[in-house]
Backbone as CSV, one residue per row, in Angstrom:
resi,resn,N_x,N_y,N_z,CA_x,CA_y,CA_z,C_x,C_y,C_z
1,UNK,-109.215,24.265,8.016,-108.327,24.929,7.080,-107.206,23.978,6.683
2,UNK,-106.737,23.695,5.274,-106.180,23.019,4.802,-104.471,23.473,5.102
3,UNK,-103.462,22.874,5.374,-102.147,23.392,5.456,-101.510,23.645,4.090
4,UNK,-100.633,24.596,4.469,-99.943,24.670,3.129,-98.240,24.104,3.277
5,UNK,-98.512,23.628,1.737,-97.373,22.914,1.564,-96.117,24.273,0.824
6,UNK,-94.971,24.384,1.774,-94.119,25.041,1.572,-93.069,24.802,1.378
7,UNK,-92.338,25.208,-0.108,-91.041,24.421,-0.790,-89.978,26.215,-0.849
8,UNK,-89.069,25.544,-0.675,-87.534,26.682,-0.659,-86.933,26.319,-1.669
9,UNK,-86.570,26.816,-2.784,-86.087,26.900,-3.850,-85.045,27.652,-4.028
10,UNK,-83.595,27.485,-4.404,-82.643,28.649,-3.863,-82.561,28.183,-6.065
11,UNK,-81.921,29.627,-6.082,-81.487,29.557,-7.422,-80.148,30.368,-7.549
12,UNK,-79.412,29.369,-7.979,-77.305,29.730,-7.973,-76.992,29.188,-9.098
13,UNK,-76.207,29.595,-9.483,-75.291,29.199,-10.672,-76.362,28.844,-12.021
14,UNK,-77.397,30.161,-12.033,-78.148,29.788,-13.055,-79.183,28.739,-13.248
15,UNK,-79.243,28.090,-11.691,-80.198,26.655,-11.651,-80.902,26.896,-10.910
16,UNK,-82.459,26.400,-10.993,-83.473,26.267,-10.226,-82.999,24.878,-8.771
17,UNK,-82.949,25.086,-7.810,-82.426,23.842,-7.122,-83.584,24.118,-5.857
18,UNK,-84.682,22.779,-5.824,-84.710,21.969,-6.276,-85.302,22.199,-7.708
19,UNK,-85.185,21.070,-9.480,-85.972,21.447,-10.647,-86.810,20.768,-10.680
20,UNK,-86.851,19.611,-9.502,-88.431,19.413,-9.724,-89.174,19.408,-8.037
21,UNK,-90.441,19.908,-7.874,-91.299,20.712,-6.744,-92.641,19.206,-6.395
22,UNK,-92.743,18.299,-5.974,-93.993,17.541,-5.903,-94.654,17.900,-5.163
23,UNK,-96.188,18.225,-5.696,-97.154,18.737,-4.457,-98.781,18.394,-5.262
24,UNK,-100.009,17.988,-4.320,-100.967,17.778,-3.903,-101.565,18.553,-4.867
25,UNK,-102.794,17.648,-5.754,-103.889,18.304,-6.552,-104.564,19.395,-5.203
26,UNK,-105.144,20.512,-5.343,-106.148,20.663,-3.997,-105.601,21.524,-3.382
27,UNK,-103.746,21.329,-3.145,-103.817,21.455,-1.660,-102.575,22.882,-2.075
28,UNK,-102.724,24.244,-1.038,-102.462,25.415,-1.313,-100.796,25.259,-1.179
29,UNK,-100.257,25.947,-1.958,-98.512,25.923,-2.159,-97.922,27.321,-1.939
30,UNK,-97.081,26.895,-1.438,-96.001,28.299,-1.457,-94.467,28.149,-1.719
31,UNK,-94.428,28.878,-2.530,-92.878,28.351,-3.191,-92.227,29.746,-2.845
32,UNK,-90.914,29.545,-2.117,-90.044,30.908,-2.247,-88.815,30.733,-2.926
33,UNK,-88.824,31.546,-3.387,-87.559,31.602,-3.980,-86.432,32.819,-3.453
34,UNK,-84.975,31.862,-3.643,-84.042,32.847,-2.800,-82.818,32.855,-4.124
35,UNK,-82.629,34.379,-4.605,-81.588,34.614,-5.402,-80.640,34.629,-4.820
36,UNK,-79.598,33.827,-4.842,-78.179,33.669,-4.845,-76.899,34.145,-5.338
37,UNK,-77.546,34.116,-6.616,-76.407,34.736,-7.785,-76.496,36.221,-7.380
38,UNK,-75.707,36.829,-8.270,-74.985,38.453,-8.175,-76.061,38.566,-9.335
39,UNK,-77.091,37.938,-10.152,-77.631,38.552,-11.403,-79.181,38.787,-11.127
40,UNK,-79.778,39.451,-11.958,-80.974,39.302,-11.911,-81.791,38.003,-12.300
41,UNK,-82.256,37.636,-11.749,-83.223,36.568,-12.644,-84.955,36.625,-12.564
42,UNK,-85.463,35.966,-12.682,-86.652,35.930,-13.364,-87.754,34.524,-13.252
43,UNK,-89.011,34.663,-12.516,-89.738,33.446,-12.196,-90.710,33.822,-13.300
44,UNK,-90.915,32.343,-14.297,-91.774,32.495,-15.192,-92.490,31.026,-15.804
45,UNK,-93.889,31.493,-15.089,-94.474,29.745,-15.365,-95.017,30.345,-16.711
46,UNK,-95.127,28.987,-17.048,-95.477,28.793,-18.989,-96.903,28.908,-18.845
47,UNK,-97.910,30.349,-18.219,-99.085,30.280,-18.630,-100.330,29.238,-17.749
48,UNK,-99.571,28.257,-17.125,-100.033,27.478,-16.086,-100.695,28.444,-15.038
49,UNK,-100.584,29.551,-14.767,-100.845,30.307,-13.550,-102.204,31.455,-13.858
50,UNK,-102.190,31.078,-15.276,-103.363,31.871,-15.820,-105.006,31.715,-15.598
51,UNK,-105.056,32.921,-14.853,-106.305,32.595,-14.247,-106.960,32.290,-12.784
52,UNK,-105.552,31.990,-12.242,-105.070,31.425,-11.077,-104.998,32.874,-9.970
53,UNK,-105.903,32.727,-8.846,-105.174,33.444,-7.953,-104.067,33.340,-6.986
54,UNK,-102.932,34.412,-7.210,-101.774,34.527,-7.220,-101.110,35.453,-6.056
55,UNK,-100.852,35.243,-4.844,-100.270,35.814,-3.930,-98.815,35.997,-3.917
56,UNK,-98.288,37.249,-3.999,-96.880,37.325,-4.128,-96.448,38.398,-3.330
57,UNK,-95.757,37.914,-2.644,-94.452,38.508,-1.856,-92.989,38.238,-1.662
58,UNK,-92.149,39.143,-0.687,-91.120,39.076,-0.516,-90.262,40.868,-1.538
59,UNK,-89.075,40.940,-2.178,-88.635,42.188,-2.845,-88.522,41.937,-4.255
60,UNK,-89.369,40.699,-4.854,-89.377,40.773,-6.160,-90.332,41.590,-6.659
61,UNK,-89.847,41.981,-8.528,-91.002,42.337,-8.882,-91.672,41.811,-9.583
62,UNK,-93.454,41.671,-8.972,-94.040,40.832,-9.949,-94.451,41.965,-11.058
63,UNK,-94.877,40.931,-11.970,-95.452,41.353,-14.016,-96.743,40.629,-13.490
64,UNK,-97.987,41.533,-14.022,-99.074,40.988,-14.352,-99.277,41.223,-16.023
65,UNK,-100.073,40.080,-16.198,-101.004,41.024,-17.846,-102.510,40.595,-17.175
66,UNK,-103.094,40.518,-17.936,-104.978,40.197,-18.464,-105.257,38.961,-18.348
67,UNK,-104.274,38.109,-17.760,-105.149,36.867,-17.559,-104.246,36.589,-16.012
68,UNK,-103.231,37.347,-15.308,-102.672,37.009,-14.330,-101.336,37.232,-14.104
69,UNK,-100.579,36.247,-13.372,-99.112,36.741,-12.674,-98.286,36.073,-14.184
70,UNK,-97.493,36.660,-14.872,-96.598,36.938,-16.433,-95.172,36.513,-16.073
71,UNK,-94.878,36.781,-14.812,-93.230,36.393,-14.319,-93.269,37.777,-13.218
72,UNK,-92.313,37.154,-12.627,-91.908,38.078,-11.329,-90.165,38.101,-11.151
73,UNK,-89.619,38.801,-11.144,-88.177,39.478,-11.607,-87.659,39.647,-10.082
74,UNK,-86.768,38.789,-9.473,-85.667,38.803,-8.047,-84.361,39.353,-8.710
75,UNK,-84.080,39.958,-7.439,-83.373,40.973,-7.693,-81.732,39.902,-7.119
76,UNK,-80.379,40.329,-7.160,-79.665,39.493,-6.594,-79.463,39.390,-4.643
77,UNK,-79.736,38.202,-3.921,-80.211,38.499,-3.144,-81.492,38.554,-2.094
78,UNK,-81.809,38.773,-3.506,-83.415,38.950,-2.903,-84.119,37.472,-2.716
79,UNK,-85.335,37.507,-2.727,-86.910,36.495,-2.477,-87.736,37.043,-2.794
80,UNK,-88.691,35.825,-3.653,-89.929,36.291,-3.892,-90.536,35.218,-3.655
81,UNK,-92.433,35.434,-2.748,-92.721,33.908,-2.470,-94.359,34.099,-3.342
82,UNK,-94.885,33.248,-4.026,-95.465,32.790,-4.553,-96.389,31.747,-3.469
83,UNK,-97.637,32.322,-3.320,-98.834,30.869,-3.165,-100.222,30.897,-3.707
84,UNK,-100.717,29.878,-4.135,-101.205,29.487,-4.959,-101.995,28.153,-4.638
85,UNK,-103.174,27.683,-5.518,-103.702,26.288,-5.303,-104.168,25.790,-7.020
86,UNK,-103.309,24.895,-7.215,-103.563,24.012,-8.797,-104.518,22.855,-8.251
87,UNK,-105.594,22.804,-8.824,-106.778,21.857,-8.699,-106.368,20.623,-9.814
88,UNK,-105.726,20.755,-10.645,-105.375,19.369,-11.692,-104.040,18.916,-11.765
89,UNK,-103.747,17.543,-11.786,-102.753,16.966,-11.372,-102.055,17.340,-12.962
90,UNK,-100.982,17.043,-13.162,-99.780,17.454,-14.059,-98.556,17.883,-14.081
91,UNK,-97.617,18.371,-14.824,-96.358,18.809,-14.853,-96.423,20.254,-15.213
92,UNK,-96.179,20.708,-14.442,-96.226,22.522,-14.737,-94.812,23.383,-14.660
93,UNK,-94.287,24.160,-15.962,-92.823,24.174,-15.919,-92.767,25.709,-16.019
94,UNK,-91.840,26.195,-15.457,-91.443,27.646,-15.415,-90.033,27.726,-15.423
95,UNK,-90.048,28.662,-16.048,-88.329,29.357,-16.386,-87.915,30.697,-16.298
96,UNK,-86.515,30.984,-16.321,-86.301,32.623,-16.525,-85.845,32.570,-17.536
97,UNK,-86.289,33.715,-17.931,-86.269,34.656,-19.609,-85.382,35.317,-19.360
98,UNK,-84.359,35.502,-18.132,-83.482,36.616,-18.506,-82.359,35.761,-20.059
99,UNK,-81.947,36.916,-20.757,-81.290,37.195,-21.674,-79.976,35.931,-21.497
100,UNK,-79.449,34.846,-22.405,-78.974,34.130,-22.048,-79.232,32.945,-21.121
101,UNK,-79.936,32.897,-20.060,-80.639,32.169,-19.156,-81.048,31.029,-19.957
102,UNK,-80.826,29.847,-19.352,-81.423,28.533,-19.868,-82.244,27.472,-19.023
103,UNK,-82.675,28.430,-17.794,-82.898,27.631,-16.789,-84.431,27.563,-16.744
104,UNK,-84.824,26.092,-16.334,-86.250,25.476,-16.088,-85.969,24.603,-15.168
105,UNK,-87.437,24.668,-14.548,-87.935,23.689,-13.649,-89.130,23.691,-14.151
106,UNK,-89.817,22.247,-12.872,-91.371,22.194,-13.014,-91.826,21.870,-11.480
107,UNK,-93.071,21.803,-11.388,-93.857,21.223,-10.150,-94.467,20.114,-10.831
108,UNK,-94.506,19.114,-10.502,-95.334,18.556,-10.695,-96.574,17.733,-9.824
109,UNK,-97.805,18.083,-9.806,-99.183,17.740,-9.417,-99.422,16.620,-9.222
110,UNK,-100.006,16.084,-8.121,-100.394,14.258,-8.103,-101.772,14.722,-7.280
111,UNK,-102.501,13.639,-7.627,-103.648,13.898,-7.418,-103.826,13.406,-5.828
């Protein structure tokens, strides 16, 4: 059984920290995320996750549509953990859509 590679992501003052995530073509990920701020925010990969099976926990709420996980909404406070396995190396970027919000990150894939 392959290990998983596990990244902590705290998000404060409107920033993804760390904004950029490096991890393994192949190899299974788990990203948590810990809300900080007093606001709501919002995990939202650009469509990268489509198709993808998608394990989510912790007190966020995830969004599905018809092709998969759409964004998942932390509450202030809260965590939500995300794991997952990307088979192709690349830059994969997600953001929150809350209202005003300007914040992105990415992972990016090495083979």
């Amino acid at each position: 059984m392959m290990a998983v590679a596990a990244h902590s992501i705290a998000i404060e003052r409107r920033i993804f920290d760390p904004a950029v995530v490096t991890v393994r073509a192949g190899e299974p990920v788990r990203l948590k995320f810990h809300n900080l701020d007093s606001e709501l925010h919002a995990v939202v990969p650009e469509r990268w996750l489509k198709g993808i099976n998608v394990a989510v926990s912790g007190n966020g709420a995830p969004e599905f549509d018809g092709t998969g996980l759409h964004r998942v909404v932390i509450p202030s406070g809260g965590h939500a953990e995300l794991q997952f396995t990307l088979s192709r190396a690349g830059i994969y970027r997600y953001q929150c859509d809350m209202p005003g919000h300007e914040m992105q990150a990415m992972i990016e894939v090495r083979e």
